[in-house]
C-alpha positions as CSV (number, residue, x, y, z in Angstrom):
1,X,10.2,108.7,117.6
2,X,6.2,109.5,118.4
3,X,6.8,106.5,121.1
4,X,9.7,107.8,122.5
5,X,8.7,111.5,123.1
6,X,5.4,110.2,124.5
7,X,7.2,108.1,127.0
8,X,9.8,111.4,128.4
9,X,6.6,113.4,128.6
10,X,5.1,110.7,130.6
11,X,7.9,110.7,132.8
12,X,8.0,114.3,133.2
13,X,4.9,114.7,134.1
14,X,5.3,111.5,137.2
15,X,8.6,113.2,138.1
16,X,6.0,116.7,138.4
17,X,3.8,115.4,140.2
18,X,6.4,113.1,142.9
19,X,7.9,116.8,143.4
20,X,4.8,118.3,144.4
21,X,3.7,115.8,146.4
22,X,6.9,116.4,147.9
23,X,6.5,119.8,148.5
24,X,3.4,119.4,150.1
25,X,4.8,117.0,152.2
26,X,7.3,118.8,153.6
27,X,5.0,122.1,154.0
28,X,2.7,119.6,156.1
29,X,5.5,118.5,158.0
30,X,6.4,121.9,158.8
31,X,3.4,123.0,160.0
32,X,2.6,119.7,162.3
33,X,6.1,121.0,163.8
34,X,4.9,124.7,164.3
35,X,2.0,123.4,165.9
36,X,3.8,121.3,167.9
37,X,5.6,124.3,169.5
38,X,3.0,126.8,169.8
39,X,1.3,124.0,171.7
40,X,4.3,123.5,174.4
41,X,5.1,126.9,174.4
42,X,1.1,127.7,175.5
43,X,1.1,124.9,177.8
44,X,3.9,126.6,179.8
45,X,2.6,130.1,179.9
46,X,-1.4,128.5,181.0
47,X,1.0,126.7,184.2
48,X,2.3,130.4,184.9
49,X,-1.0,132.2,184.9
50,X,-2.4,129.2,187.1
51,X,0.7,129.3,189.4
52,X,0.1,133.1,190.9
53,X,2.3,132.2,193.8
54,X,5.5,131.5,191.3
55,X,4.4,135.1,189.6
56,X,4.5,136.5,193.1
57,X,7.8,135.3,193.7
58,X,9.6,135.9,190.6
59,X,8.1,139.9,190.8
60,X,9.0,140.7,194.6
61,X,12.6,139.7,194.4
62,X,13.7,141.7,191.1
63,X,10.8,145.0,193.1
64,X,12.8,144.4,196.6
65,X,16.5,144.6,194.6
66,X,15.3,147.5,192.6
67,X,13.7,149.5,194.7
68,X,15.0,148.4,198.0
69,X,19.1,148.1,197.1
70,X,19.0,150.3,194.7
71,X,18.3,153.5,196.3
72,X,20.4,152.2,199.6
73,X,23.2,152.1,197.2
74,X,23.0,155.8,195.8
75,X,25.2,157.1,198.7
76,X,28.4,155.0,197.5
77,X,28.2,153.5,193.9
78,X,26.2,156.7,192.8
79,X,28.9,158.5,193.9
80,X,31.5,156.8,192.0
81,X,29.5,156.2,188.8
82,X,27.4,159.9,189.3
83,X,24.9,157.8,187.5
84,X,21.2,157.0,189.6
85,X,21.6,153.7,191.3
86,X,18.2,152.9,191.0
87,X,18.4,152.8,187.4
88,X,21.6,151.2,187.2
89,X,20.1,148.3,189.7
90,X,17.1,148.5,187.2
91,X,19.7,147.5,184.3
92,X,21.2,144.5,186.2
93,X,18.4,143.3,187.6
94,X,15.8,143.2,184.6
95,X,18.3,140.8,182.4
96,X,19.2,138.8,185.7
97,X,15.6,138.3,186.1
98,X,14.6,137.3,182.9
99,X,18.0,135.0,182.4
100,X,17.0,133.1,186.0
101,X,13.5,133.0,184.7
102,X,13.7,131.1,181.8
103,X,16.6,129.1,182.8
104,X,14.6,128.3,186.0
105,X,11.7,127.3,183.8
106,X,13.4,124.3,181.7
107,X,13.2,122.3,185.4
108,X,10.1,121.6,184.4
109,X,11.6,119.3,181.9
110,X,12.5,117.3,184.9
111,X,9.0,116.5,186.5
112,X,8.0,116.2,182.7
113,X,10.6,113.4,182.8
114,X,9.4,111.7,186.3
115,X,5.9,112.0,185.2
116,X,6.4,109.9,181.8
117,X,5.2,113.2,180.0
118,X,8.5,113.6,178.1
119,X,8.2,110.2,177.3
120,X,4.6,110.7,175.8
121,X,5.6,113.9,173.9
122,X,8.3,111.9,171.7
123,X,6.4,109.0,170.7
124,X,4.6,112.1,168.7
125,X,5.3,112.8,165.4
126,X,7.5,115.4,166.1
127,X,10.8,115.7,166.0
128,X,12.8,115.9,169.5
129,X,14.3,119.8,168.4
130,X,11.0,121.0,167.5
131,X,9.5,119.6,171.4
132,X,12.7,121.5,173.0
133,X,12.4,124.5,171.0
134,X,8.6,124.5,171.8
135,X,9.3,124.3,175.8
136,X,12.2,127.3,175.4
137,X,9.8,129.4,173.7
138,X,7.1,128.9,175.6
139,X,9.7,129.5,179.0
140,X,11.2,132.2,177.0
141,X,7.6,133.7,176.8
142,X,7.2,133.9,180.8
143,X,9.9,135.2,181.0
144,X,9.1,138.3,178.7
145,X,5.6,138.6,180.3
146,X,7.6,139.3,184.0
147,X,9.7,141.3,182.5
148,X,7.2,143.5,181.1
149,X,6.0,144.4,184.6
150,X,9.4,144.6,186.0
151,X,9.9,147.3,183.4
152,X,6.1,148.9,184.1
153,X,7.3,149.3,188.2
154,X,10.5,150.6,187.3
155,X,8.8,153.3,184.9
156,X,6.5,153.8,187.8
157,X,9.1,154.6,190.5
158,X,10.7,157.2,188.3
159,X,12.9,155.4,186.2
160,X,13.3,157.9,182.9
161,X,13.9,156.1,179.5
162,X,13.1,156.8,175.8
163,X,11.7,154.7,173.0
164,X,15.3,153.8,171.7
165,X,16.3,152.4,175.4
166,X,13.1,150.5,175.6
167,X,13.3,149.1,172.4
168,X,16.8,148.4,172.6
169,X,15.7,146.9,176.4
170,X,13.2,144.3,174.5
171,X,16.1,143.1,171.7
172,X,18.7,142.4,174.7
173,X,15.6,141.3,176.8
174,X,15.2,138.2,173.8
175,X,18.8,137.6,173.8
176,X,18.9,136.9,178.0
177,X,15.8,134.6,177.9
178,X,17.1,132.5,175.1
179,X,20.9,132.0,176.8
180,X,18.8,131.5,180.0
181,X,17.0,128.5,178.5
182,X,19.7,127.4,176.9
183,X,22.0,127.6,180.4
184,X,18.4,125.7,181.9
185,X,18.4,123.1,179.5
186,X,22.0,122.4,179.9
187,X,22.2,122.1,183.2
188,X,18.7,120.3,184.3
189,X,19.8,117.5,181.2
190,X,22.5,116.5,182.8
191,X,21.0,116.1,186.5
192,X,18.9,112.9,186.9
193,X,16.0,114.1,189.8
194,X,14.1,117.3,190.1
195,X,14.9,117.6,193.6
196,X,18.8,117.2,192.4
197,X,17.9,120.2,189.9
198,X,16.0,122.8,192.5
199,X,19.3,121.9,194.9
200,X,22.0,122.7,192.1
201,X,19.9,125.2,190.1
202,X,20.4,127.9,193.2
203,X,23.7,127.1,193.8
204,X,24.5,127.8,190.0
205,X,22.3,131.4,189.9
206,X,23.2,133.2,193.2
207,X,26.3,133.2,192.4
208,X,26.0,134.9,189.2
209,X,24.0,137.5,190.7
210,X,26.6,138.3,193.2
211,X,29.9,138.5,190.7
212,X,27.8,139.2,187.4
213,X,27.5,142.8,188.5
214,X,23.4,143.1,188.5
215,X,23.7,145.8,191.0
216,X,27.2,147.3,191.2
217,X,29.3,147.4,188.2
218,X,32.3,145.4,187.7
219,X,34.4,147.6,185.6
220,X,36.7,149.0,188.4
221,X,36.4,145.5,190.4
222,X,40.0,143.6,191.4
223,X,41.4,141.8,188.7
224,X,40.8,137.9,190.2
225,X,36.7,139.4,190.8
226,X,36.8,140.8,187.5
227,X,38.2,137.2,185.8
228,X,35.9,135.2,187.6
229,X,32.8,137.1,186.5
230,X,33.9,136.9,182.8
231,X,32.7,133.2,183.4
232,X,29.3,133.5,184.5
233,X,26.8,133.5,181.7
234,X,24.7,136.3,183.3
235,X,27.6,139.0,183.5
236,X,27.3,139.1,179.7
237,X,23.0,139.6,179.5
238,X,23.7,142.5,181.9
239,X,26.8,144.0,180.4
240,X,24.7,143.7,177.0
241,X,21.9,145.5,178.5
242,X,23.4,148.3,180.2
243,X,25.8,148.9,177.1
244,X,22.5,149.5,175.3
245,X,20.7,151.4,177.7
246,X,23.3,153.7,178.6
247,X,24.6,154.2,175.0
248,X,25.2,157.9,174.0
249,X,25.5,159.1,177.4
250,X,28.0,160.1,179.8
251,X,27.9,157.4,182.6
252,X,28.6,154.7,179.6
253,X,32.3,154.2,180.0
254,X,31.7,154.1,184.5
255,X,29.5,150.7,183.7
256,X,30.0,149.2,180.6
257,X,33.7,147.1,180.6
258,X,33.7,146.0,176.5
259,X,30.8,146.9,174.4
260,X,27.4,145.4,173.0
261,X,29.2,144.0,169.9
262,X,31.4,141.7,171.7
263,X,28.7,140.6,174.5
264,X,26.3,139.9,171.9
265,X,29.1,137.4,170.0
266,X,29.5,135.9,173.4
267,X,25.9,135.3,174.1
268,X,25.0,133.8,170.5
269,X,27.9,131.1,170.8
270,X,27.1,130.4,174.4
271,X,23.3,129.8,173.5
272,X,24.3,127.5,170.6
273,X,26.8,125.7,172.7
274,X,24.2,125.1,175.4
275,X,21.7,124.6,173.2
276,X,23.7,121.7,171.4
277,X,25.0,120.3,174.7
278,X,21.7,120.1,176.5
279,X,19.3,119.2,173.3
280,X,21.7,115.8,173.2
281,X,22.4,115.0,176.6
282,X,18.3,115.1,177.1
283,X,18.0,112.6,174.0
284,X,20.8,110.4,175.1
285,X,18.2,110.7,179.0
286,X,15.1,110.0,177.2
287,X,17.0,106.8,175.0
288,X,18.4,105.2,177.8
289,X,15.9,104.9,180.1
């Protein structure tokens, strides 16, 4: 009986220690994985602050909308809507920027791909989802750091908002950069050259900003207009934006066509979607070459 109880406490204390070693394992697996990340992520905002002309670029377009459309638009849409058009362009343009941003970004993973770098990353001992969430985060992280100015010249040019609106801009502002790297991955996955990408890329986002309603609202558009746009990825990050900048006041029924709730839904299932479609058609890339 002595014998038998010695031998179950023996085993209990093996099966103790296996769990713990276990445990550790798995915590040092997890952070080798966050560091991982944090590494792609900082790697992609050092090529940003080393690529001033890209800055440049990305800044003057969403400026020369907002400040330059906008207030040539105040004579007819701010008629209609009675609402400033220079804040409404503000609205559309912010989450249009930051969704072109970060989806613009992921092309990266292209020259990584044609430079053997993508190949070098997963022979690490990483896992693939961890090395994609590493290079949205990091893109996702550009993205934030333009729109933070974009938001600083639109304060500085008399655009009025309160603490609620800006922090309510900075929750929608996460949501567009994630379905805009999602959108990114999805598309440059599936395009075999980077030169293919930069070619398809513009023909993709143009588009979006002409029928996604980043400077005129679409909620008295035609019907056919109005259908298309509910297609484009981008209508939603700038209906989502404007429904929660313009909450609780008067002009919210002239821009906003359904509601935060419902473009919010939309955007979380299109970023897993693309998420899902784009992390495995870049694994099935990477396996088969």
């Amino acid at each position: 009986m002595t014998g038998r109880v010695a031998g179950r406490a023996r085993q209990d204390g093996r099966a103790a220690r296996a769990g713990r070693v276990s445990r550790v394992s798995r915590l040092n697996r997890a952070a080798t994985e966050v560091s991982a990340l944090l590494a792609i992520a900082q790697r992609d905002v050092i090529k940003l602050l080393r690529d001033r002309l890209r800055l440049a670029v990305n800044l003057a377009f969403p400026v020369l909308l907002i400040a330059g459309l906008g207030g040539l638009l105040q004579a007819t849409v701010g008629k209609v809507t009675g609402l400033s058009t220079i804040t409404l362009s503000f609205t559309g343009v912010l989450p249009a920027a930051l969704f072109q941003s970060a989806a613009a970004g992921m092309i990266s993973i292209v020259e990584d791909r044609e430079n053997d770098f993508s190949r070098e990353l997963f022979v690490a001992p990483v896992s693939r989802p961890a090395l994609l969430a590493g290079k949205i985060t990091g893109e996702s992280a550009v993205a934030v750091s333009q729109g933070v100015l974009i938001v600083g010249f639109a304060v500085a040019i008399g655009v009025r908002m309160s603490a609620w609106q800006l922090l309510g801009l900075a929750g929608t502002g996460l949501a567009c950069c994630l379905l805009g790297a999602a959108f990114g991955l999805a598309t440059i996955a599936a395009l075999p050259n980077q030169r293919s990408a930069m070619q398809i890329f513009q023909f993709l986002i143009i588009p979006q900003y002409v029928l996604g309603g980043v400077l005129v609202p679409l909620t008295h558009a035609p019907r056919l207009l109005a259908d298309i746009a509910w297609l484009l990825p981008m209508r939603y990050c700038v209906e989502l934006t404007r429904a929660t900048f313009y909450a609780g006041l008067p002009g919210y029924h002239r821009v906003v066509a359904v509601g935060a709730g419902a473009d919010l839904a939309v955007i979380a299932a299109l970023t897993a979607a693309l998420l899902a479609v784009g992390g495995a058609l870049f694994s099935y890339r990477e396996r088969v070459r």
